[in-house]
Every structure is written in structure tokens, then in C-alpha cells.
Backbone bond lengths (Angstrom), bond angles and torsions (degrees), N, CA, C in turn:
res aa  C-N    CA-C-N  psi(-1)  N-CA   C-N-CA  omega(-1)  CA-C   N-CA-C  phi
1 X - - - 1.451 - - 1.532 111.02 -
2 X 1.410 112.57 -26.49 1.664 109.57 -156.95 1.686 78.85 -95.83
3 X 1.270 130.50 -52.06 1.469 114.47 178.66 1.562 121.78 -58.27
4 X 1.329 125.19 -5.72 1.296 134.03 166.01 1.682 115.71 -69.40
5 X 1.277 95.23 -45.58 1.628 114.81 -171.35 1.596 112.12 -72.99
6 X 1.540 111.75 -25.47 1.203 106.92 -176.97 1.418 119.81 -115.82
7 X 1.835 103.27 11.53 1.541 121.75 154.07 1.528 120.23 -66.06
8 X 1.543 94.52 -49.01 1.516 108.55 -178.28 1.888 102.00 -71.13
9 X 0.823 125.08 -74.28 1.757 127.76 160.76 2.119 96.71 -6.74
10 X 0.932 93.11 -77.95 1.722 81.22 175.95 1.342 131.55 -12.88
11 X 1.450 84.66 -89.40 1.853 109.63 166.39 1.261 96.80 -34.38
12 X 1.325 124.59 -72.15 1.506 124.49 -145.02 1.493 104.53 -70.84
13 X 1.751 122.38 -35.60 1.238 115.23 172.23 1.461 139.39 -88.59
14 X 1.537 99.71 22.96 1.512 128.33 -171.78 1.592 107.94 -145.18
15 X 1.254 116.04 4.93 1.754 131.66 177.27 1.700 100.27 -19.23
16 X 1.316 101.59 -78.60 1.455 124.72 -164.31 1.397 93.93 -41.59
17 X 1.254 113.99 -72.11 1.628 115.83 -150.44 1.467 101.60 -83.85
18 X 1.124 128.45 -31.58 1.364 116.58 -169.12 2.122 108.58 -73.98
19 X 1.415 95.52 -21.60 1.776 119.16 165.43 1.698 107.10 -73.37
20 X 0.807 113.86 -64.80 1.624 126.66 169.56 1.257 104.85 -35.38
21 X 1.496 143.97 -74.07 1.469 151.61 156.13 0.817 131.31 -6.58
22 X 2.058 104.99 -59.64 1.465 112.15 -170.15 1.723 98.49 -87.75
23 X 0.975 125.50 -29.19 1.495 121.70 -174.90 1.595 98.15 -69.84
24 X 1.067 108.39 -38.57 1.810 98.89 -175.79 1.537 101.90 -77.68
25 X 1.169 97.12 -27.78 1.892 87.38 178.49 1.226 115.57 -69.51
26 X 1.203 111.55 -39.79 1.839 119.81 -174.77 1.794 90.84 -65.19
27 X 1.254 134.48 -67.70 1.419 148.78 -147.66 1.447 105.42 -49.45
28 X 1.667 114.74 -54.90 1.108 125.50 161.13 1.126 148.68 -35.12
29 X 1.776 90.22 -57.56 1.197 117.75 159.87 1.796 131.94 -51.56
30 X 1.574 90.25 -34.93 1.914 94.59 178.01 1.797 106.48 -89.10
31 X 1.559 112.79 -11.36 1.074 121.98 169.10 1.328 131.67 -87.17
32 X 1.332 110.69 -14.55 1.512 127.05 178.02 1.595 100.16 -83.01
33 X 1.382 101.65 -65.93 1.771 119.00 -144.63 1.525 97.20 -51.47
34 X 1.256 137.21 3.99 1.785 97.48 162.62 1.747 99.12 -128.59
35 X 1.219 99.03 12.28 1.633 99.85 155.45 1.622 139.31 -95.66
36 X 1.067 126.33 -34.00 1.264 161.17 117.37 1.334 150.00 -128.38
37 X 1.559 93.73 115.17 1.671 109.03 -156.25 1.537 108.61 -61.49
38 X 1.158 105.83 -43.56 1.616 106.85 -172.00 1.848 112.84 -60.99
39 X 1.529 98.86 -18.84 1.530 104.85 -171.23 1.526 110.71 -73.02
40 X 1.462 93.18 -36.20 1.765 112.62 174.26 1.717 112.38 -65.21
41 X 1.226 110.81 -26.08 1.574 124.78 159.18 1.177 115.79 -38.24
42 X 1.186 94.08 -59.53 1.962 116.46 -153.61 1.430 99.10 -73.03
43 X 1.419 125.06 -44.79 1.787 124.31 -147.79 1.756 78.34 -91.26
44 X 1.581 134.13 -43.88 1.143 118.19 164.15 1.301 126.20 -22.93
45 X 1.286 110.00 -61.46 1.632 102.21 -156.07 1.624 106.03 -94.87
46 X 1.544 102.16 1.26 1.447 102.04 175.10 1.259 123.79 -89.99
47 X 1.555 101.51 -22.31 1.562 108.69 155.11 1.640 123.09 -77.04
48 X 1.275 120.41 -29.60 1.416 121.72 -175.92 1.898 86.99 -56.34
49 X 1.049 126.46 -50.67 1.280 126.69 -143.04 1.737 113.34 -87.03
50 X 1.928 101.83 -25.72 0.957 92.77 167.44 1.834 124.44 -94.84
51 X 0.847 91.46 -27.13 1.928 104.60 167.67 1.254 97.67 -45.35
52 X 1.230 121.53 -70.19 1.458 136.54 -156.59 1.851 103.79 -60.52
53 X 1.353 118.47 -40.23 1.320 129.42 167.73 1.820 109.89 -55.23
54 X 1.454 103.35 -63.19 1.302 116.10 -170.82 1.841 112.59 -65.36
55 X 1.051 116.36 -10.23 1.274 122.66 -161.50 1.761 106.79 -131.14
56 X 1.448 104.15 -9.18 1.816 85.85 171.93 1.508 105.34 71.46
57 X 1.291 127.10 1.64 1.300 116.55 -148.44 1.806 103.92 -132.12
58 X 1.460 110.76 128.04 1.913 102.22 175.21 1.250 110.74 -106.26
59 X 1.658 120.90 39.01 1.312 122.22 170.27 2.048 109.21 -86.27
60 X 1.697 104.41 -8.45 1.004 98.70 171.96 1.428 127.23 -62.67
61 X 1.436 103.50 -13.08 1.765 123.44 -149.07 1.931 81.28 -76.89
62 X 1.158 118.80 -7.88 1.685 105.13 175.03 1.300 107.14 -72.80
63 X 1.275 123.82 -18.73 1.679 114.51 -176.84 1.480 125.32 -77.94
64 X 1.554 103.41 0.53 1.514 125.27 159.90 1.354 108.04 -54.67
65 X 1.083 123.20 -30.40 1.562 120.28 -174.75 1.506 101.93 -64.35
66 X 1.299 139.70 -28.84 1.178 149.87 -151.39 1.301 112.81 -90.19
67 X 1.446 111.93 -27.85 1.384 115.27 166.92 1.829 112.98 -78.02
68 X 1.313 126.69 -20.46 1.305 132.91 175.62 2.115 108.01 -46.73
69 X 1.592 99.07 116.70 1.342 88.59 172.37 1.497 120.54 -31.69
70 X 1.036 159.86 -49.26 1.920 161.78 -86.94 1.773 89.20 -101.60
71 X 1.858 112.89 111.47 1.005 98.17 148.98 1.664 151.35 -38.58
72 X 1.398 124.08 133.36 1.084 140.55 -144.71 1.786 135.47 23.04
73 X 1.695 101.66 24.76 1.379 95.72 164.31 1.555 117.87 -78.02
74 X 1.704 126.18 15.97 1.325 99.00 -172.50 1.799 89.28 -91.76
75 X 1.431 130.77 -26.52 1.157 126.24 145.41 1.421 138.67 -4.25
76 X 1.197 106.55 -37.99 1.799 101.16 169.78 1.925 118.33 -97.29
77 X 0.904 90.57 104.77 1.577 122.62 -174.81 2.119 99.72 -25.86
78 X 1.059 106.29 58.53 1.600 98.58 -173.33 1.155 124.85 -60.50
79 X 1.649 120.53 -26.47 1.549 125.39 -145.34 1.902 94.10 -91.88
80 X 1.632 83.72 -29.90 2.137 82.60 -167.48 1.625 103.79 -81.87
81 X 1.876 108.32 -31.70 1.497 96.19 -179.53 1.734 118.44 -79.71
82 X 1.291 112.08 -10.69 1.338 116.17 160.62 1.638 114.77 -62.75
83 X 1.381 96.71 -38.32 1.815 98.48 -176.19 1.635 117.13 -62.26
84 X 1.447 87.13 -28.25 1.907 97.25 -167.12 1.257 81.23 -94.42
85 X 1.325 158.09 -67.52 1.408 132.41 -173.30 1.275 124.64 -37.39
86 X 1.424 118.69 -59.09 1.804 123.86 152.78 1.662 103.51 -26.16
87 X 0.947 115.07 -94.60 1.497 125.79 -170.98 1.404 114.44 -40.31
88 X 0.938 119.94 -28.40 1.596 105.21 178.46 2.029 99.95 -107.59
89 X 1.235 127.04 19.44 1.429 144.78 161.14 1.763 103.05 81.52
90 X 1.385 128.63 22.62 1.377 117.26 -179.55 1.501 111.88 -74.88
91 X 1.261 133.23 -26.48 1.194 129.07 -176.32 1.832 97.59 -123.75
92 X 1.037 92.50 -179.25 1.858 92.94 -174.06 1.770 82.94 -135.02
């Protein structure tokens, strides 16, 4: 319970920026990926790493999917709907 409480404390005491991040990560990301792919690489894993830092949390480790060649999955906004899942407590 007390490691539950101070998962959510994270999120909540890093709201702004850890929201700020993933939206710029996703934004970038749909703005990069058909200009340079490898660049869309990079802001990936720099967000997996900082979310994942800022948040205590390895639900970021879903934004691995994003590096998978598969036309237009880097398109689905992962980093912010992971954030709002965190934040509203569906995933830990």
C-alpha cells in the first residue's frame, strides 16, 4: 500500500513535467517520423528513460513498441496515454 501511495505521489508531484515530456515526445515524434526515422528513435528512447526515471514507473517500457519498424504505429501518441493511465491509477 505504502509503495502504491508513493507511485501515485510521483506522478502527482511531477504532473506538469512528466505531461509536458510525453506530449512533446509524442508531438515530435508524429513530426519527425517521416523525416528522419532514426531521429524519431532517439526522442523515443529519451522519453522511455526519462518518464520512466521521473515516475518510478516501467509502464513506460510500452513505448518500445514505437521503435518497431510497422508503418504508422509511431503515430499513436503512447508516452501521454501511458501518462493519463498512470495518473488516473489504471496501470502501476
Amino acid at each position: 500500500m505504502a509503495k502504491e501511495n508513493s507511485e501515485m505521489n510521483h506522478i502527482k508531484k511531477n504532473r506538469e513535467l512528466v505531461y509536458g515530456i510525453a506530449i512533446t515526445a509524442d508531438v515530435l515524434d508524429y513530426l519527425v517520423v517521416g523525416l528522419i526515422p532514426v531521429a524519431g528513435d532517439v526522442i523515443d528512447a529519451a522519453a522511455i528513460a526519462a518518464l520512466a526515471y521521473l515516475t518510478d514507473s516501467a509502464a513506460y517500457a510500452a513505448g518500445v513498441i514505437e521503435l518497431i519498424p510497422i508503418p504508422m504505429l509511431d503515430l499513436i501518441p503512447t508516452f501521454t496515454l501511458t501518462t493519463i493511465a498512470l495518473d488516473k491509477g489504471w496501470v502501476k
